[in-house]
C-alpha positions in Angstrom: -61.7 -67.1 -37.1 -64.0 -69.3 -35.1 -61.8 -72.4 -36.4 -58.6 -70.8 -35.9 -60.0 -69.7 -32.2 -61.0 -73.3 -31.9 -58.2 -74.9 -32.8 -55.8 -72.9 -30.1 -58.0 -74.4 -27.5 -57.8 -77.7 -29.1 -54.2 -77.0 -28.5 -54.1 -75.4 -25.3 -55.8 -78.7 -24.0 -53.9 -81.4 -25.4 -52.0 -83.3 -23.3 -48.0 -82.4 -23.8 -45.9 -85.0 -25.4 -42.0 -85.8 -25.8 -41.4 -85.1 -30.0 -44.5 -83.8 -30.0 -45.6 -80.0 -29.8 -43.7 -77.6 -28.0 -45.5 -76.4 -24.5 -43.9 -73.0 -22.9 -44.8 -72.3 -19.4 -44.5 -69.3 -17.1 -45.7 -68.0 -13.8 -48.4 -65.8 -12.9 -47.4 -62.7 -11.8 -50.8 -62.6 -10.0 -50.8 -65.8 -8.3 -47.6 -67.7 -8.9 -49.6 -70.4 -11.0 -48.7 -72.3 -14.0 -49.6 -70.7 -17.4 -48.8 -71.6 -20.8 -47.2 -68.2 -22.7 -47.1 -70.2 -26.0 -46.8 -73.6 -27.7 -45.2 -74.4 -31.2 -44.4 -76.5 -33.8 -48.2 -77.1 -34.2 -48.3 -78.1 -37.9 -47.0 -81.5 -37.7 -49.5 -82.3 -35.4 -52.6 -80.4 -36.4 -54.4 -80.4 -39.7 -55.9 -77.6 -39.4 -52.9 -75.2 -38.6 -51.3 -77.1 -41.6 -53.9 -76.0 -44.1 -53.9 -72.5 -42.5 -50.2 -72.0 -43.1 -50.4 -74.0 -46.3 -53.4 -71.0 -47.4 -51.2 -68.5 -46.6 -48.0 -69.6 -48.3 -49.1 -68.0 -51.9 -49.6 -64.5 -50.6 -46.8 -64.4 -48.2 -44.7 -65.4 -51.7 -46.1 -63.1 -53.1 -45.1 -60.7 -50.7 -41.3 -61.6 -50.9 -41.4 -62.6 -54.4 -40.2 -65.9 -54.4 -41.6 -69.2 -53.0 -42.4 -68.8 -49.0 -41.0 -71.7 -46.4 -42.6 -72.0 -43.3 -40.3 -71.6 -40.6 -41.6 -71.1 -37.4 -45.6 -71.4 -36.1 -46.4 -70.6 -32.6 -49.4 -69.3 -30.8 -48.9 -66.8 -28.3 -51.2 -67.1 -25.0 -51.9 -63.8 -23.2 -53.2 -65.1 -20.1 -54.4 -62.9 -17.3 -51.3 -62.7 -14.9 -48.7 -63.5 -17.8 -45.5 -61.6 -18.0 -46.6 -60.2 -21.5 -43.4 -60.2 -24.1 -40.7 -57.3 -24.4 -39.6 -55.4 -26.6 -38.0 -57.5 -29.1 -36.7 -58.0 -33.1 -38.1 -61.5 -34.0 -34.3 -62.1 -35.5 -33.3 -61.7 -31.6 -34.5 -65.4 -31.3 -31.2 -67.0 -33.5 -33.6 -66.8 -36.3 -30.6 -65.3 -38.5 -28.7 -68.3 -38.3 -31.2 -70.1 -40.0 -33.1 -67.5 -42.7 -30.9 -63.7 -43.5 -34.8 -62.5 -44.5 -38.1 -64.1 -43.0 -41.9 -62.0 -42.9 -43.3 -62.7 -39.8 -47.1 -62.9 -40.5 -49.7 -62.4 -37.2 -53.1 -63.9 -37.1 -55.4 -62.3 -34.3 -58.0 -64.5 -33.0 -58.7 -62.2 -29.9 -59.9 -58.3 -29.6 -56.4 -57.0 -29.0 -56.8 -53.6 -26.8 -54.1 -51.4 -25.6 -55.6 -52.3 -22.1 -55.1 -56.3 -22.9 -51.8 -55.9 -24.6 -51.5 -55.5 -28.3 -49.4 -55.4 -30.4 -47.1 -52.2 -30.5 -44.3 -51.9 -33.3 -41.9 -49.2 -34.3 -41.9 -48.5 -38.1 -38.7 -47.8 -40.1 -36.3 -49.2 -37.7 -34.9 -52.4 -39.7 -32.3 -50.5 -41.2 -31.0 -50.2 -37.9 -30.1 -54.7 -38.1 -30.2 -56.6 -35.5 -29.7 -55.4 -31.9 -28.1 -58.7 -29.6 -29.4 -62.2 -30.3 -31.3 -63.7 -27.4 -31.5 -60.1 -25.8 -34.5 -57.9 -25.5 -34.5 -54.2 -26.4 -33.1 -51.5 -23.9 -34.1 -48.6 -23.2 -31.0 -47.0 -25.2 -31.6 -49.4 -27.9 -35.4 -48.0 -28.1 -34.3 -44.4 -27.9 -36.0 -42.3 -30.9 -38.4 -45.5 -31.5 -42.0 -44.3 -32.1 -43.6 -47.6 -31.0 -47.5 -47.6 -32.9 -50.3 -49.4 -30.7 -51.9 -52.2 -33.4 -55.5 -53.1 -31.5 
């Protein structure tokens, strides 16, 4: 975890690129400032990341029992001021068009707290399909959603 820890800095600090890695800003609710919420499309660019996601291509598989494709890396940045994200189905992202089934697999590499932010979901909802594309979740669409905190 050290690695992984190490290597989101190593990103975090790189300098950003055209047709490189994918840098996504947002303001600071605090002070107004400049902070990154996330960057992607890491494993092109990294060897590390791209032995990570190689590693954990043979148990996702065998999760969904057949040969896993990576689709989409990120790292998410939870930076002191930061808007946080909503309530959200990954498949809200246009992901659909692309993949009708995907396993989104997290990696934690800080303590998440419910004070900090982690990561809350709502268990037995998928049924339900997908909500809007590019929308968050209402408060009608959460209605009857138990969401579990996940520190």
């Amino acid at each position: 975890m050290r690695a992984v820890q190490d290597w989101a800095a190593e990103m975090l600090a790189r300098p950003e690129i055209s047709g490189r890695h994918w840098v996504f800003h947002e303001k600071s609710k605090s002070d107004g400032g400049d902070l990154v919420s996330r960057i992607e499309n890491i494993v092109p660019f990294h060897a590390g990341f791209r032995a990570l996601c190689d590693a954990l291509a043979g148990p996702v598989g065998q999760v969904l029992g057949e040969r896993a494709v990576l689709f989409k890396e990120k790292i998410n940045f939870k930076m002191p001021g930061g808007d946080g994200f909503k309530a959200h189905q990954d498949s809200q992202a246009g992901w659909e068009a692309y993949a009708s089934y995907f396993i989104t697999a997290v990696l934690c590499i800080d303590r998440a707290t419910v004070e900090n932010g982690c990561l809350r979901l709502a268990a037995g909802h998928q049924d339900r399909g997908l909500f809007r594309a590019w929308e968050p979740l209402t408060a009608q669409d959460m209605a009857g959603m138990r969401f579990e905190d996940y520190p």
